[in-house]
N, C-alpha and C positions, 0 to 999 in steps of 0.2 A: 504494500500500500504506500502511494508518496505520501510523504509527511507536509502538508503547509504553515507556513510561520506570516502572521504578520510580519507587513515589512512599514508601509504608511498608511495614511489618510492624506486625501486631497483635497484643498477646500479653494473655491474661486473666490473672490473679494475686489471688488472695487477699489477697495484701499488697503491692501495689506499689510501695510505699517500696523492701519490704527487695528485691522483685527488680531494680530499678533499682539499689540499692547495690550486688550483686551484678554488675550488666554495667559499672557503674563501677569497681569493685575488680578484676576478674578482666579485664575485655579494654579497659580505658579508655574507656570512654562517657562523652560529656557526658549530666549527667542534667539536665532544661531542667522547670523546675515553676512552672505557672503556676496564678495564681488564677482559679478560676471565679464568676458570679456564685452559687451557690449558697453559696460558703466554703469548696466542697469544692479541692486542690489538683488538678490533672491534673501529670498525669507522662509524660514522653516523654523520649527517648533520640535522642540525635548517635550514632550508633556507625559509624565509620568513614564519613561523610555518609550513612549509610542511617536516615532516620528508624523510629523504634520507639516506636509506641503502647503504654502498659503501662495497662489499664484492671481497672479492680476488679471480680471476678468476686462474683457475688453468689450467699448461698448458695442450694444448691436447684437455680439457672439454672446452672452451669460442666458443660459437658457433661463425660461420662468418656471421657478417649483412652483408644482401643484401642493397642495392646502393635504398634511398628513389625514390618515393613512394614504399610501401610493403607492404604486409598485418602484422597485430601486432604495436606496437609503432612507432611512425612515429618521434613525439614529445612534446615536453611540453612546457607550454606558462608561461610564468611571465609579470604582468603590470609592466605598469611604466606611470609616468604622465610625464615624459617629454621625449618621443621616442630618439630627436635628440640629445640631451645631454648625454643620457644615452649610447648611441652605441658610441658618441667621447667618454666619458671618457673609455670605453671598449678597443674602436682601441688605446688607448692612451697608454691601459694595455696588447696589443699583441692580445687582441683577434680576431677569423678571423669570417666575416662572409660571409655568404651563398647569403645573401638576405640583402641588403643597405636598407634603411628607404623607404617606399611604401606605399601608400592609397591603400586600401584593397577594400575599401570601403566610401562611406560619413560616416567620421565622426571615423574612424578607421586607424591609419596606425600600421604594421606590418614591423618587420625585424628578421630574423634570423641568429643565430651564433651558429658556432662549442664549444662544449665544450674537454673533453676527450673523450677516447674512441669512437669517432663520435657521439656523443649525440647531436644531435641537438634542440636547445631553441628557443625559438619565444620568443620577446619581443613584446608586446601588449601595445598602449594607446589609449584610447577611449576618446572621448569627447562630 
């Protein structure tokens, strides 16, 4: 059987600066910016070792998401061991979310939040 590993996430952004200062402010990303030969900078994201591409959406070409559930990316989950602390200190930093602190399940609660460009994040803590 082949084995698959995460390798990234791709995210499009109008302004990649400011969403990259965004995943750095709000959930500690290293933000890792290197120079290209064109001049232009690239931008990419450490976020908990899962690398994250933030490439500049150009106008015209950024397709329209449709309104969750849909088929393709819905969203992506980060733990955390303490759900409820972690979403205050978030609203404490502006962030909005979708989905307040919920049991999922025994033994699971789940919340969700907007990031840029409508990305939305699951926070997950299991116990």
């Amino acid at each position: 059987m082949i084995k698959f590993n995460w390798e990234h996430i791709h995210l499009r952004s109008p302004d990649p600066e400011a969403t990259a200062e965004w995943y750095k402010d709000k959930l500690g990303a290293d933000v890792i910016r290197t120079p290209q030969p064109d001049g232009s900078t690239r931008i990419d994201l450490n976020l908990s070792g899962q690398k994250v591409f933030i490439a500049k959406a150009q106008p015209g070409k950024a397709a329209d998401a449709p309104s969750s559930p849909y088929l393709g990316l819905d969203h992506f989950g980060l733990t955390v061991n303490d759900i409820k602390a972690a979403v205050a200190a978030l609203k404490a930093k502006g962030v909005t979310f979708t989905m307040d602190v919920t049991t999922n399940r025994p033994g699971v609660q789940i919340a969700f939040l907007t990031a840029p460009e409508n990305v939305s994040i699951e926070l997950i803590q299991r116990s």
